[in-house]
Each structure stands twice: as C-alpha cells, then as structure tokens.
N, C-alpha and C positions, 0 to 999 in steps of 0.2 A: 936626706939632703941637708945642706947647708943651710940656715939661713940667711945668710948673703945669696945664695943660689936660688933660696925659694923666692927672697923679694925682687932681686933680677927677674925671674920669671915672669912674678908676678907683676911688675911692671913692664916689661915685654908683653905680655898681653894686656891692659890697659893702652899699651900706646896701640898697640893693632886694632883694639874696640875701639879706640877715639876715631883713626884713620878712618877706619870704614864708616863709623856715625859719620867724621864729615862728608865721604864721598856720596852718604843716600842723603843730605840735607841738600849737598849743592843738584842731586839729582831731583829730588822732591821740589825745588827752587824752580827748577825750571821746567817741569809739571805744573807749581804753581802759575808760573807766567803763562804758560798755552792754557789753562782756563782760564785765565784773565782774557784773552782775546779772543779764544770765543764765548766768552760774556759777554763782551762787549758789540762783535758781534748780534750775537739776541738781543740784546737792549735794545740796537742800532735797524733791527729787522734785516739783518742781510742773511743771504744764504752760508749756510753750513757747507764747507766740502767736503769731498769725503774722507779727506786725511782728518778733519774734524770730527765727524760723525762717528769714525775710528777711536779717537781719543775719546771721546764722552764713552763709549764701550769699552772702552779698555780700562774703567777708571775703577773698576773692581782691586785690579792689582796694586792699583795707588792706596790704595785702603791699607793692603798686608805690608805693602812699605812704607807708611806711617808706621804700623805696628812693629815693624824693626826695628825705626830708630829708636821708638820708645825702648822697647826692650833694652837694644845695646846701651843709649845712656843710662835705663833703671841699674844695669849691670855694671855702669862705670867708678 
C-alpha cells in the first residue's frame, strides 16, 4: 500500500476508536449518575427498587466497560 493510503487508514481507524471511547464514556456517565442516586438513597435510608436492586446487580458489566474505555484510549 501507499503511504498516503496506510495513514488515511490509519487515521480512519483512530477517529472510529475515538467515536466509540466517547459513546461508552457518555454511557459510563450515565451509570455514574444512577449510582449516585442510589447512594444517595442508602445515605438517606430509603428503600431500593427494584429497578435499583437490578443495577447494583448488574454492576459486574460496568467493570468490563470501564475496561473498554481504557483499552480503546490505551490504543488511541
């Protein structure tokens, strides 16, 4: 290949890595805000519901999508 063709590429994929970083940081963003609220909740002694109780369960997968972002921007 070219090198005009390999750094087009290669900047074509850069901007796709960045894309997707932002779209799991605006998604991680807003995981952060729903444990904020039921934080604040427990603080406040209210009951959990069960949409609640869902998310604190489900917070395994918020772990591997931290580990994504990291990844993609370590690869940016």
């Amino acid at each position: 290949m070219e090198p005009k063709s390999d750094a087009n590429t290669l900047k074509e994929n850069q901007q796709a890595k960045l894309k997707e970083l932002q779209i799991q940081q605006a998604k991680l963003k807003e995981l952060q805000t729903e444990l904020e609220k039921i934080n604040a909740k427990i603080k406040n002694h209210e009951k959990l519901s069960t949409e609640d109780t869902k998310f604190i369960g489900d917070l395994g997968w918020l772990t591997a999508l931290s580990v994504t972002i990291a990844s993609i921007a370590a690869s940016l």
